[in-house]
C-alpha positions in Angstrom: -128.3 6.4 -13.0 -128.5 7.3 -9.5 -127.1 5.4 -6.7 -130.0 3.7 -5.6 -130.4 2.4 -9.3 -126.9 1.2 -9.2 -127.3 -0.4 -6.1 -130.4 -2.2 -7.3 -128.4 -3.3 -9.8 -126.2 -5.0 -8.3 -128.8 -6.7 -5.7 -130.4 -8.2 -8.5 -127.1 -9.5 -10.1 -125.8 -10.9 -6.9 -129.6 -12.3 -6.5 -129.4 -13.8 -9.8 -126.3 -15.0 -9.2 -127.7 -16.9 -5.8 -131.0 -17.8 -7.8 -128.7 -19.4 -10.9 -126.8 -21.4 -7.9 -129.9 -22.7 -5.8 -131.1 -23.6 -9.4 -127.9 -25.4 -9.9 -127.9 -27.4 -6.7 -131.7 -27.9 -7.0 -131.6 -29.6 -10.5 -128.6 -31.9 -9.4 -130.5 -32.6 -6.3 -133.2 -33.4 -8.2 -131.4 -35.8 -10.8 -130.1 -37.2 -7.9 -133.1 -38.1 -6.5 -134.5 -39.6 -9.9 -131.4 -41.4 -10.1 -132.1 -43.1 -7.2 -135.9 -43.5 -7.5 -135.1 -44.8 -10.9 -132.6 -47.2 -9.2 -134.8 -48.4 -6.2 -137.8 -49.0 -9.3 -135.2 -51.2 -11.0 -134.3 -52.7 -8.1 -137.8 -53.4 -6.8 -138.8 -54.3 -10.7 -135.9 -56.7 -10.9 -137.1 -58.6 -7.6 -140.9 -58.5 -8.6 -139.6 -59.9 -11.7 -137.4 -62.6 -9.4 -140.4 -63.3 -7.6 -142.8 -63.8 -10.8 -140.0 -66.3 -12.1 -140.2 -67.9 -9.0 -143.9 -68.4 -8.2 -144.3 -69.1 -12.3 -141.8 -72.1 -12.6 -143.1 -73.1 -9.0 -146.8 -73.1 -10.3 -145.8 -74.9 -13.3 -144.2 -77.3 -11.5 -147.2 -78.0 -9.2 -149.4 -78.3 -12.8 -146.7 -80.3 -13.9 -146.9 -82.5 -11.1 -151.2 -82.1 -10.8 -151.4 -83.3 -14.1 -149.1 -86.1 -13.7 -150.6 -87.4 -11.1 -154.3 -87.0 -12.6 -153.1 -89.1 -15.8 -151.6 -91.3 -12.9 -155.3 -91.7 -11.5 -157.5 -91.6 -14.9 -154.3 -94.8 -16.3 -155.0 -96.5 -12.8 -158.8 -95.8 -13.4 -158.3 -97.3 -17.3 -156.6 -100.3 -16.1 -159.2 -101.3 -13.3 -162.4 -101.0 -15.7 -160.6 -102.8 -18.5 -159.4 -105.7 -15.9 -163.0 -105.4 -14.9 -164.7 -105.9 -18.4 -162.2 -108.6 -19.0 -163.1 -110.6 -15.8 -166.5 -110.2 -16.9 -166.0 -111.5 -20.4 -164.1 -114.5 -18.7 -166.9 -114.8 -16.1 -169.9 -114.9 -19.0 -167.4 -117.4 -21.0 -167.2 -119.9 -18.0 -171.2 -119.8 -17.5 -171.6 -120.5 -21.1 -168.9 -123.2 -21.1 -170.3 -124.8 -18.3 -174.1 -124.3 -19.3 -173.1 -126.4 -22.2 -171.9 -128.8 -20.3 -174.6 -129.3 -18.3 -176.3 -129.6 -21.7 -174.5 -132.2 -23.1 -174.5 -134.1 -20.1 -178.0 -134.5 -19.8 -178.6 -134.9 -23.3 -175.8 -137.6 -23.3 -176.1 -139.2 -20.5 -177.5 -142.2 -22.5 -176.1 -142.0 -25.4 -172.1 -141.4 -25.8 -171.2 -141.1 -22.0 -173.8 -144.1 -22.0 -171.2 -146.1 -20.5 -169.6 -144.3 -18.3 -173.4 -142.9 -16.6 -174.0 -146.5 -16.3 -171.0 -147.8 -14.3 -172.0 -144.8 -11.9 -175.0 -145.4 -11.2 -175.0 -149.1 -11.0 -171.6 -148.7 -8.2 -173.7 -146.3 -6.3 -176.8 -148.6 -6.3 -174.7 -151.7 -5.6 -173.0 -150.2 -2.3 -175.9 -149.5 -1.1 -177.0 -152.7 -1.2 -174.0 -153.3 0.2 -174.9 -151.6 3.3 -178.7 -152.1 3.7 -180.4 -155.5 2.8 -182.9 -153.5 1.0 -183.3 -150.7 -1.1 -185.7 -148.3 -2.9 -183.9 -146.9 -6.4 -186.3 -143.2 -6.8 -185.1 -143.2 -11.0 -185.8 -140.4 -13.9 -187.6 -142.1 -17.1 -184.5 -142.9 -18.7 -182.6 -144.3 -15.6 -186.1 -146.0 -15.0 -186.2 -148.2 -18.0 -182.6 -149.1 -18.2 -183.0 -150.5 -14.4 -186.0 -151.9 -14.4 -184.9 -153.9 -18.0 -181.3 -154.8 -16.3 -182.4 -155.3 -12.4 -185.7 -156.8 -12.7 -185.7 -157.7 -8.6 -184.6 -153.8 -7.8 -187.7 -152.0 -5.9 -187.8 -149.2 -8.3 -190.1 -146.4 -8.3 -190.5 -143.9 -11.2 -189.9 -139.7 -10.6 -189.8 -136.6 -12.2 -186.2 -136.2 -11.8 -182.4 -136.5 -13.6 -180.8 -139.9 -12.1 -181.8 -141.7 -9.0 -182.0 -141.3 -5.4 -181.1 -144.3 -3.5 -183.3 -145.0 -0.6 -182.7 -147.1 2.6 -185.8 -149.6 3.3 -186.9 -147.5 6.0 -186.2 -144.0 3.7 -184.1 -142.8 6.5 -181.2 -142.6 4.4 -180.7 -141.6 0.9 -178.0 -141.3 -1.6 -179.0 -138.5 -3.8 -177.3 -139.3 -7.4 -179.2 -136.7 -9.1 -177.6 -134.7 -11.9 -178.9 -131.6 -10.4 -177.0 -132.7 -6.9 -174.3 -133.6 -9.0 -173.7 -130.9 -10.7 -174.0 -128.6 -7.8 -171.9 -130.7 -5.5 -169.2 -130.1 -8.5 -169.7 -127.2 -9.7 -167.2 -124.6 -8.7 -164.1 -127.6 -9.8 -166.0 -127.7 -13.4 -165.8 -123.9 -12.9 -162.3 -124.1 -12.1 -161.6 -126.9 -14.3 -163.0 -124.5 -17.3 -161.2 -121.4 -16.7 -158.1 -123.6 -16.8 -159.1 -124.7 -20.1 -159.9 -121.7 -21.3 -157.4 -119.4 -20.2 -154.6 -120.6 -18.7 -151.9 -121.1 -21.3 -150.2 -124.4 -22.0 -146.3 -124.8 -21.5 -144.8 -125.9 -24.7 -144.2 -129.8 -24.4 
């Protein structure tokens, strides 16, 4: 071996040597700086993960509280269209009620509240009378026989109506006894007076 081999020989031992050592301190560097990539990725994993948790439970919370507060608004809704359909039954119930009424009044006016039509048209007619020397009784058929049979010196003239209008002698004044006049003049207290009936519960006695 001549010297030049020999001293080739150890060039490439002591650059192996220097190559095993920057190989060495590269690899650790290297691990090193997996190590801490990997630990930074954890790190930024574990707060993305914080974060997700986060804007999850608060999304679920504001669905939570959306859907709450739609059932809120669809129960409210509920409750106003059933209050509605039941003011609407009542409603139809009082017009019926009453529309009988009116029914039975002019069918009975005659007949079983004979009595009682009667005295009110005879204490209308008779304060009139009171008032004014002379009057002129407008009557329906019915009211129209009955006075003419039981007040043979009244000035009674026959119409196409329900009841009597009292006249003054000059027909300035009248007194319209009428059950159309009556029944609007009272209408809204047989409406109230109905409802009462109907759907106001009785305290126990």
């Amino acid at each position: 071996m001549s010297v030049h081999d020999k001293d080739f020989g150890e060039f490439s031992s002591k650059l192996e040597s220097l190559l095993g050592e920057a190989l060495s301190k590269s690899e650790q560097e290297a691990k090193q700086i997996v190590a801490l990539a990997q630990a930074k990725q954890h790190s930024e994993l574990s707060k993305l993960e914080e974060e997700f948790s986060s804007e999850r439970e608060k999304i679920r919370r504001e669905c939570e509280e959306l859907a709450k507060q739609e059932l809120a608004e669809k129960l409210a809704a509920a409750e106003l269209e059933a209050q509605r359909l039941i003011n609407s039954a009542k409603e139809e119930a009082v017009k019926n009620a009453l529309s009988q009424l009116i029914s039975y009044l002019r069918a009975e006016r005659f007949r079983s509240l004979k009595k009682h039509y009667i005295d009110f048209l005879t204490r209308n007619i008779e304060n009139a009378m009171l008032e004014y020397a002379q009057v002129i009784v407008l009557a329906g058929k019915e009211e129209y026989d009955y006075l003419k049979k039981n007040y043979p010196d009244l000035h009674l003239e026959r119409a196409d109506i329900e009841g009597i209008i009292i006249y003054s002698s000059d027909r300035a004044v009248a007194y319209d006894c009428t059950l159309h006049t009556l029944i609007e003049e009272h209408q809204e207290k047989l409406r109230n007076d109905i409802y009462r009936m109907l759907f106001t519960s009785k305290k126990s006695v």
